[in-house]
MIMAR-518925 format. One record per residue: x, y, z of N, C-alpha, C in turn; residue in three letters. Coordinates in steps of 0.1 Angstrom, whole numbers. Example, Ala and Ser with C-alpha at 12.3 -4.5 7.8 and 13.67 -1.06 7.14 Angstrom:
<<132,-57,78>,<123,-45,78>,<132,-33,78>,"ALA">
<<128,-22,71>,<137,-11,71>,<129,0,79>,"SER">
***
This chain:
<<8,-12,0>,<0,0,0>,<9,12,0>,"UNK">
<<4,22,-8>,<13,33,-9>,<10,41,0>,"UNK">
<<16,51,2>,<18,59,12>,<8,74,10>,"UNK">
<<2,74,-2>,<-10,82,-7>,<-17,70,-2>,"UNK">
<<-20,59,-8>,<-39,55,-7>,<-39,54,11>,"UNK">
<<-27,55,19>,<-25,47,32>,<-36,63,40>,"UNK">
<<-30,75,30>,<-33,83,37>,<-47,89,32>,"UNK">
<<-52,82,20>,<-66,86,21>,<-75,77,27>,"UNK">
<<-69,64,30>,<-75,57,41>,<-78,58,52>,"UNK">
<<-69,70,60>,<-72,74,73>,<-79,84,70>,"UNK">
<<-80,91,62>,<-89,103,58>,<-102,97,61>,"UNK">
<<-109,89,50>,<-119,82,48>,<-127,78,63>,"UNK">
<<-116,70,73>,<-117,65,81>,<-122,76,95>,"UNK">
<<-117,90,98>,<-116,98,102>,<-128,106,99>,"UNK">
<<-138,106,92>,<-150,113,86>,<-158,109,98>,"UNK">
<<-165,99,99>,<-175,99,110>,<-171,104,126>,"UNK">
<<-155,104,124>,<-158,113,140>,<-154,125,136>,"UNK">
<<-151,133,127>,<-152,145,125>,<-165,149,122>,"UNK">
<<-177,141,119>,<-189,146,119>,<-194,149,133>,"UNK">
<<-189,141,140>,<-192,136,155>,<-187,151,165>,"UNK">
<<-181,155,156>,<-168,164,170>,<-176,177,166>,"UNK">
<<-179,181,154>,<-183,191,147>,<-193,202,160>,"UNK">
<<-208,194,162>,<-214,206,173>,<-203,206,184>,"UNK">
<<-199,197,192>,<-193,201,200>,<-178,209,200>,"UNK">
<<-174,215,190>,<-162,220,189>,<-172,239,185>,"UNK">
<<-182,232,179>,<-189,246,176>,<-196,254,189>,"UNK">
<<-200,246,198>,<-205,248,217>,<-193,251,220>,"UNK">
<<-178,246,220>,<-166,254,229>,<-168,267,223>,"UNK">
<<-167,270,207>,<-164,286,204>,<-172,290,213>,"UNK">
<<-187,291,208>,<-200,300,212>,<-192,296,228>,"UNK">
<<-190,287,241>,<-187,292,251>,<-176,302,252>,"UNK">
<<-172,297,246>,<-153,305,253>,<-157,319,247>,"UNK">
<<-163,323,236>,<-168,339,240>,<-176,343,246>,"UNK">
<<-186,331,253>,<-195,339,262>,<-186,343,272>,"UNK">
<<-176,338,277>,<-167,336,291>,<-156,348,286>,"UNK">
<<-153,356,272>,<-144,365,275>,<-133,364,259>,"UNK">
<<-135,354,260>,<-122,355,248>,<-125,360,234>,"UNK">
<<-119,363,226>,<-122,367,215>,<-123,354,206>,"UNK">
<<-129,355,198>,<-127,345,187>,<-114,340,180>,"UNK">
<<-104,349,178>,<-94,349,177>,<-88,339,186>,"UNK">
<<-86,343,202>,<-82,334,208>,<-90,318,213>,"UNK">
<<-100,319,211>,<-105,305,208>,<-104,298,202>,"UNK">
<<-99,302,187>,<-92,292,173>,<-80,292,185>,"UNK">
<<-73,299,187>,<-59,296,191>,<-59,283,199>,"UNK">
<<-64,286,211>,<-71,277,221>,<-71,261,214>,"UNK">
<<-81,258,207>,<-83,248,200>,<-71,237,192>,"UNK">
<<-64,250,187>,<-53,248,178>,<-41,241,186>,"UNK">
<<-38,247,195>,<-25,247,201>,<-26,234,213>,"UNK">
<<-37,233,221>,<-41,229,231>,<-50,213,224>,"UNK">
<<-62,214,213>,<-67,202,209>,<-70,191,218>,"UNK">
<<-77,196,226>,<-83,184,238>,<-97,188,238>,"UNK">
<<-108,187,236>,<-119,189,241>,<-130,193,251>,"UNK">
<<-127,182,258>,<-134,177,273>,<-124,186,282>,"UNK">
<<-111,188,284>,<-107,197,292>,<-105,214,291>,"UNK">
<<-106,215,278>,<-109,231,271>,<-123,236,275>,"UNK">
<<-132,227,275>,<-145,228,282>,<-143,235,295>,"UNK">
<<-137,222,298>,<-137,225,318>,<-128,235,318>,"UNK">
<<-119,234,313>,<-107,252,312>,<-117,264,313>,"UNK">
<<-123,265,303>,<-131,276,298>,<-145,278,308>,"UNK">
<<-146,272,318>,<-158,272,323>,<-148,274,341>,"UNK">
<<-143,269,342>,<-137,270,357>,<-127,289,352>,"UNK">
<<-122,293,342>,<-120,307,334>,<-133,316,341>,"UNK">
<<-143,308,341>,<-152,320,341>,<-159,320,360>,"UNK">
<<-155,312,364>,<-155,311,381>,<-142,313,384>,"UNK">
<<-131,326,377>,<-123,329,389>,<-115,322,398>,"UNK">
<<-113,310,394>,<-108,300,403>,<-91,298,406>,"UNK">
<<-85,298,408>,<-67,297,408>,<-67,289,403>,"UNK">
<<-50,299,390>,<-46,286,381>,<-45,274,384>,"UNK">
<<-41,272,393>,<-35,262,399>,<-44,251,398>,"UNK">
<<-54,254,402>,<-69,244,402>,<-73,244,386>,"UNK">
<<-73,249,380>,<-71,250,364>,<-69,240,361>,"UNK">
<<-50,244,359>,<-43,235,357>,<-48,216,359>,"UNK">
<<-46,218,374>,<-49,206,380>,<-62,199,376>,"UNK">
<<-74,205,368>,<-86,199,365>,<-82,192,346>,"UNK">
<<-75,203,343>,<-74,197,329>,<-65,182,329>,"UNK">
<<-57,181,343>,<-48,175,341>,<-59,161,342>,"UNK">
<<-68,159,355>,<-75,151,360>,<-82,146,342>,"UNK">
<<-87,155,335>,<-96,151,325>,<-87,145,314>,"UNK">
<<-73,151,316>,<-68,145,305>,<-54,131,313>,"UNK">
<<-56,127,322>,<-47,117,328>,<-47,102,319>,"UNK">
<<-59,101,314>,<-65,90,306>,<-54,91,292>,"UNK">
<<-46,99,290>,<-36,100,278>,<-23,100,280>,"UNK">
<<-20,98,293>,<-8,89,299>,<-6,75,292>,"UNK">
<<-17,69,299>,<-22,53,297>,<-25,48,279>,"UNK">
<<-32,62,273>,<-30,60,255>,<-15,64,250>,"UNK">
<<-5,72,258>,<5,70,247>,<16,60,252>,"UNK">
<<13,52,263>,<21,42,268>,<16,31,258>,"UNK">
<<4,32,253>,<-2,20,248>,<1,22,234>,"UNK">
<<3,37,222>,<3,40,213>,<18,37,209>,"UNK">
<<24,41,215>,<41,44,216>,<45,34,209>,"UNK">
<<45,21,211>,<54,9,203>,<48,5,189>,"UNK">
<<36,11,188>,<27,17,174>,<40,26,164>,"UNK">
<<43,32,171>,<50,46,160>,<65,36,156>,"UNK">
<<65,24,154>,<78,21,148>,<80,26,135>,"UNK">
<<93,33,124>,<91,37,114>,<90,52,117>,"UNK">
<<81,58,125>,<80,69,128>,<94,77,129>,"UNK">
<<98,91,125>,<105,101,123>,<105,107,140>,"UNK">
<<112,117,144>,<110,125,160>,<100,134,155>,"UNK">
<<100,140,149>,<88,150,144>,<73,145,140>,"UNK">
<<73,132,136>,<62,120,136>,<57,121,146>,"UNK">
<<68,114,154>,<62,112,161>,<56,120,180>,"UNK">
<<61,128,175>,<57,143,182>,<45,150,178>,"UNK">
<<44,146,162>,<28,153,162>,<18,140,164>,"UNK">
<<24,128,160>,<15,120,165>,<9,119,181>,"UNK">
<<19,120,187>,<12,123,202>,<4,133,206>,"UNK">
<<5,146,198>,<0,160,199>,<-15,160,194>,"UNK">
<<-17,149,180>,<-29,144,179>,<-37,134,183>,"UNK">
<<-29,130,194>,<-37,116,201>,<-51,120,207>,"UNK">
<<-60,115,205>,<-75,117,212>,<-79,104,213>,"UNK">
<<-91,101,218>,<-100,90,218>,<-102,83,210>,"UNK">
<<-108,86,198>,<-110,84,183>,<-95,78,181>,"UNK">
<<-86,84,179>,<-73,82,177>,<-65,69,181>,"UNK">
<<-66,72,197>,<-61,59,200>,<-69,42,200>,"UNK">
<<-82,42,195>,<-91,30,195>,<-88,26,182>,"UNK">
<<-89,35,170>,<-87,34,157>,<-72,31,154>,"UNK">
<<-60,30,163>,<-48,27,161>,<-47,13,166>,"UNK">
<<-56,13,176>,<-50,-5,186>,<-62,-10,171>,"UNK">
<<-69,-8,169>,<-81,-22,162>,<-69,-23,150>,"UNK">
<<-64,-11,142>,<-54,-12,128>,<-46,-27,134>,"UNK">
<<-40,-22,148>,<-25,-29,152>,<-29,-45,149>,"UNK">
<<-45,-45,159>,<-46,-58,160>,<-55,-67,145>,"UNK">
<<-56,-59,136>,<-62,-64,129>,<-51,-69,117>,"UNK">
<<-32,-67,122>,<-26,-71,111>,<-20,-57,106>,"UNK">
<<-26,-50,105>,<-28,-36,95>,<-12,-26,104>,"UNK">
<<-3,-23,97>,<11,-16,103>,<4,-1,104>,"UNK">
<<3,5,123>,<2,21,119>,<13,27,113>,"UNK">
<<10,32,99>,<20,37,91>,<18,55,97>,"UNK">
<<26,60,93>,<28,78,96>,<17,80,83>,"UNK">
<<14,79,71>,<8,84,63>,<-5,81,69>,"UNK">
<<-12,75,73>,<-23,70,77>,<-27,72,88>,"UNK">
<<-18,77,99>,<-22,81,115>,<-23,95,109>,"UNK">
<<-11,99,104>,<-10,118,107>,<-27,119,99>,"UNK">
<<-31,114,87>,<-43,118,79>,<-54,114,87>,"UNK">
<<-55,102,94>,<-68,104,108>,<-69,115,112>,"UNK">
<<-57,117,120>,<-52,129,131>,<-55,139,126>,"UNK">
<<-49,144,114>,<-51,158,110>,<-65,160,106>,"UNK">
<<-73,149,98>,<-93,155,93>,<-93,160,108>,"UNK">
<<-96,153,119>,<-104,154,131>,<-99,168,136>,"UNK">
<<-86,171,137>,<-77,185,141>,<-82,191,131>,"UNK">
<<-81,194,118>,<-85,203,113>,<-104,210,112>,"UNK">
<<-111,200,114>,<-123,205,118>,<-126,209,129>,"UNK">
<<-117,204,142>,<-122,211,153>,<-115,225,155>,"UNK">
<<-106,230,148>,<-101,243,151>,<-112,251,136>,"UNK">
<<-114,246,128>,<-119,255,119>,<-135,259,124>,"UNK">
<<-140,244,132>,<-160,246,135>,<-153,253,149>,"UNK">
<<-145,256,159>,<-141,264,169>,<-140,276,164>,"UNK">
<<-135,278,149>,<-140,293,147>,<-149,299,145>,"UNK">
<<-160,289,138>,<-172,289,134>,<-181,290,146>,"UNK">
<<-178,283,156>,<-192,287,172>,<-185,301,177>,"UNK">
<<-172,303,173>,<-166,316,182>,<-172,328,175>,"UNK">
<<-177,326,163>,<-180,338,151>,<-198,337,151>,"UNK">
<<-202,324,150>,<-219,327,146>,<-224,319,160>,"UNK">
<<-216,315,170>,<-222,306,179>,<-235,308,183>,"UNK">
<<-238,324,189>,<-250,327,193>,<-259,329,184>,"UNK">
<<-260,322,169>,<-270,322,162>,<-276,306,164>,"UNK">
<<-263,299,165>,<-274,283,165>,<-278,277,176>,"UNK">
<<-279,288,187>,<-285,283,201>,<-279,269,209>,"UNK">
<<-287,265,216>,<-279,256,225>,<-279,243,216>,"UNK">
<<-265,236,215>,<-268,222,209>,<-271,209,218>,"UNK">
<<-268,213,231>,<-280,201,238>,<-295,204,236>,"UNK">
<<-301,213,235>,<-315,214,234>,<-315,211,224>,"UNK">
<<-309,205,216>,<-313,200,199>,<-312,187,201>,"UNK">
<<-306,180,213>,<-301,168,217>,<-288,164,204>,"UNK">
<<-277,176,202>,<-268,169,191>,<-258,167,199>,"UNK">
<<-258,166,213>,<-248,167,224>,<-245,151,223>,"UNK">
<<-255,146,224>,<-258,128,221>,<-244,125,214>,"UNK">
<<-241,131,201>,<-236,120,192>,<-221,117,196>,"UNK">
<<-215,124,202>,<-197,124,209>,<-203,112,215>,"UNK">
<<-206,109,227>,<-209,95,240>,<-213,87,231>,"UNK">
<<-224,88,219>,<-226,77,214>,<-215,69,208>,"UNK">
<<-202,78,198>,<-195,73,193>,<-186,65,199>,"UNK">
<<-181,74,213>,<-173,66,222>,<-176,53,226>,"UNK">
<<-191,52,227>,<-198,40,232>,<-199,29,224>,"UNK">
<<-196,31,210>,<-195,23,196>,<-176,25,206>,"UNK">
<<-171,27,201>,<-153,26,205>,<-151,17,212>,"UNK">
<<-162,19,227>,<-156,6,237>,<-161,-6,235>,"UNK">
<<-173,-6,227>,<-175,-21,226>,<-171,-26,216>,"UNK">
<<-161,-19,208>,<-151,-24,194>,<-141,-36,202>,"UNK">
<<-136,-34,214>,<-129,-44,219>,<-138,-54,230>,"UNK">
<<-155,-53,231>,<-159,-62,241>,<-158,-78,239>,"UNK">
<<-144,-77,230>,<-143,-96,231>,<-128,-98,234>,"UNK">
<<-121,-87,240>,<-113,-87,252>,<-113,-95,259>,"UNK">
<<-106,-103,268>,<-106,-110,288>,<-107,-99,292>,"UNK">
<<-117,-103,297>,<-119,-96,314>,<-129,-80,304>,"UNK">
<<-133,-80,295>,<-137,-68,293>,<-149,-65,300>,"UNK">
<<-160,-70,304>,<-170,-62,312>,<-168,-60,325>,"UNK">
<<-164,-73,333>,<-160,-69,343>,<-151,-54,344>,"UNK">
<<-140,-50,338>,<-134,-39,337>,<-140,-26,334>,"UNK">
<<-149,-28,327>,<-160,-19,320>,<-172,-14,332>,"UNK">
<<-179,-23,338>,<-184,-24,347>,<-182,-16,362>,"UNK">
<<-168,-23,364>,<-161,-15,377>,<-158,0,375>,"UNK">
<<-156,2,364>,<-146,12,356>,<-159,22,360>,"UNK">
<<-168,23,350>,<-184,28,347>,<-187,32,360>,"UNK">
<<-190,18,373>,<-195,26,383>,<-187,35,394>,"UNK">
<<-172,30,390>,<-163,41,403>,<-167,50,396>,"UNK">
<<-167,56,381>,<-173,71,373>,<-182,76,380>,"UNK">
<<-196,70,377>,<-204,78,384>,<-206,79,398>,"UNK">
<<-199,68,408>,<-198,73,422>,<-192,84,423>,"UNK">
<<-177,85,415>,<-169,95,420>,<-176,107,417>,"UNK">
<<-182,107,402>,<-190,121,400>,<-199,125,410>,"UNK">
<<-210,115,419>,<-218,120,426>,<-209,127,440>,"UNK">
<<-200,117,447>,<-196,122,455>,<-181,129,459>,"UNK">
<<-173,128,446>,<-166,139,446>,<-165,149,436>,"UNK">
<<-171,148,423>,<-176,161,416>,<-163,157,404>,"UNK">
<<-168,168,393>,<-160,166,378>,<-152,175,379>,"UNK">
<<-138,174,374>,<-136,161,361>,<-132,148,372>,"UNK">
<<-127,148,385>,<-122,138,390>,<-126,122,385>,"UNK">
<<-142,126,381>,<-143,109,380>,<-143,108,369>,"UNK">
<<-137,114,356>,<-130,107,345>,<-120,96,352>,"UNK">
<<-108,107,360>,<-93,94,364>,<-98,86,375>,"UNK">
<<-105,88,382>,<-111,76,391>,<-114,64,386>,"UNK">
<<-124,68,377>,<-130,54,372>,<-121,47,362>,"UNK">
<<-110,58,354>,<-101,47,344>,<-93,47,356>,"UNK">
<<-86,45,367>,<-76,45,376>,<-82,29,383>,"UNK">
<<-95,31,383>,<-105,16,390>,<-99,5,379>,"UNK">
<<-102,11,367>,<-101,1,357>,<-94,-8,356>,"UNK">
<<-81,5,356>,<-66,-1,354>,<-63,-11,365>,"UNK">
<<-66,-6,377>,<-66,-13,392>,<-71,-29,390>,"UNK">
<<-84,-30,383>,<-86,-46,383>,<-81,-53,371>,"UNK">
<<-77,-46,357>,<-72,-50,350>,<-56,-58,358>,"UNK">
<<-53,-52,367>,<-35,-55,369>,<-43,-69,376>,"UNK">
<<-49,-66,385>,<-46,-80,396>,<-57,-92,389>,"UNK">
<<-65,-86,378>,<-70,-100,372>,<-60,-111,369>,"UNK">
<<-66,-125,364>,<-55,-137,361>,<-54,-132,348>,"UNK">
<<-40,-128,338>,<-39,-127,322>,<-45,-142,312>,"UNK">
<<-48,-136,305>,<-57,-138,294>,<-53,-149,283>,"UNK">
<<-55,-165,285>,<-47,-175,277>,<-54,-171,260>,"UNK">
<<-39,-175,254>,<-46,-175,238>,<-39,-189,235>,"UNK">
<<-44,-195,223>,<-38,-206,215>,<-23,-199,209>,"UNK">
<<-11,-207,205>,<-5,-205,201>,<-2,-213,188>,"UNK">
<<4,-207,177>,<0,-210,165>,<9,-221,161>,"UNK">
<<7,-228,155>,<17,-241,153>,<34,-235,150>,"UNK">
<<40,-245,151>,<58,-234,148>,<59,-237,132>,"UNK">
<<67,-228,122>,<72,-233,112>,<73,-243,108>,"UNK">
<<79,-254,115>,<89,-267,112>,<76,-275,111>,"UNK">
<<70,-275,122>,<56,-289,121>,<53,-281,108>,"UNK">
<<49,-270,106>,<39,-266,95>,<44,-273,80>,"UNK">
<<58,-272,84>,<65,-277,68>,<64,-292,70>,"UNK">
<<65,-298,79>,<67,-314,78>,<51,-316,82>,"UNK">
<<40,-316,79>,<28,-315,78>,<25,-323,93>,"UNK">
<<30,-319,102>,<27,-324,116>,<11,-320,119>,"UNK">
<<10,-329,130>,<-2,-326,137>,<-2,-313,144>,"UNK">
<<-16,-307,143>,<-19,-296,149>,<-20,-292,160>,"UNK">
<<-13,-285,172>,<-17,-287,183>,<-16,-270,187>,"UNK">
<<-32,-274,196>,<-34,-256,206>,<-28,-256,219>,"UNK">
<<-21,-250,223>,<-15,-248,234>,<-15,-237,242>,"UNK">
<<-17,-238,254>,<-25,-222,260>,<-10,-218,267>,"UNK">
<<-12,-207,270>,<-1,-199,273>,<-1,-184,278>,"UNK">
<<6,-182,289>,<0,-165,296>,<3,-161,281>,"UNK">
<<-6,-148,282>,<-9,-135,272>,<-1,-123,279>,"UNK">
***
């Protein structure tokens, strides 16, 4: 595969969550000027920064006055969950350049890193032509519709009262169950889900983003790992030996 079709394949591939990101990148503009910034500096914002869910919470804790410091520390909580994706993405970027793979981390999102592990595991090499062109459709629509809610925001009114708020959770929710034939996936899913919304009730957001992926991780480690068959060796294959499955830690 050439390194054009590799990269109109991430394109292609990258369309439905750039449809997906679209109101909600258009709700940060329209917020971040209700709260003070110019439009100008909300493209910036989007551009430089490219996180979503913590730009939110940035822009909204901006407008409660609150010390940087608590700022800081909230976007960190919302974005902790991208520790754990570029530990997991990292041995993905073989092939990758330092500049690769610097913007490849800079574009890592949700979308991003689900769409890289299913490539990995389905055979498919994450090539640089094909991540950066994911990465970049989704980046470039959320900085351009960021300029677009920053410029006409208060004309299209609220997009949860249209219920278009829906379609981001729905996708993610398509994402997690792309891997529900994982070991151990509901259980993890499960624990994960309800430390979330406990921690939301009783210690408040963003905390229970990292709570509930911190639960996850927690039962992930001390579950038993995950036997798979092991594939016959070379040698039997050539001397037409008998077939044999053999289980083995994962």
């Amino acid at each position: 595969m050439t390194a054009r079709t590799d990269a109109l394949k991430g394109a292609r591939q990258a369309m439905p969550v750039m449809l997906s990101t679209v109101p909600f990148a258009i709700l940060f503009g329209a917020v971040a000027v209700s709260h003070g910034l110019t439009p100008g500096d909300a493209t910036l914002m989007s551009a430089t920064i490219f996180a979503g869910a913590s730009q939110l919470v940035g822009i909204d804790l901006f407008g409660h006055a609150v010390p940087a410091w608590l700022v800081v520390l909230s976007v960190f909580a919302v974005n902790f969950r991208h520790i754990l994706y570029s530990a997991a993405v990292g041995p993905l970027f073989e092939g990758f350049g330092r500049l690769q793979q610097a913007l490849g981390f800079f574009l890592l999102t949700d979308p991003q890193f689900a769409a890289s592990l299913a490539r990995s595991e389905s055979g498919h090499r994450v090539t640089p032509s094909w991540y950066l062109a994911f990465g970049g459709v989704i980046y470039a629509s959320w900085v351009a519709c960021t300029a677009i809610g920053a410029s006409f925001g208060s004309l299209i009114g609220d997009p949860k009262a249209l219920g278009i708020d829906v379609l981001l959770p729905v996708y993610f929710l398509g994402l997690t169950l792309g891997f529900r034939h994982r070991s151990h996936f509901w259980p993890i899913v499960v624990v994960s889900a309800t430390a979330a919304v406990l921690a939301e009730r009783l210690v408040g957001s963003p905390w229970h983003v990292s709570i509930g992926a911190l639960c996850g991780v927690a039962l992930a480690a001390i579950l038993p790992p995950a036997k798979r068959p092991v594939a016959d060796t070379d040698a039997d294959a050539a001397a037409g030996g008998p077939k044999m499955d053999v289980e083995v830690e994962a």
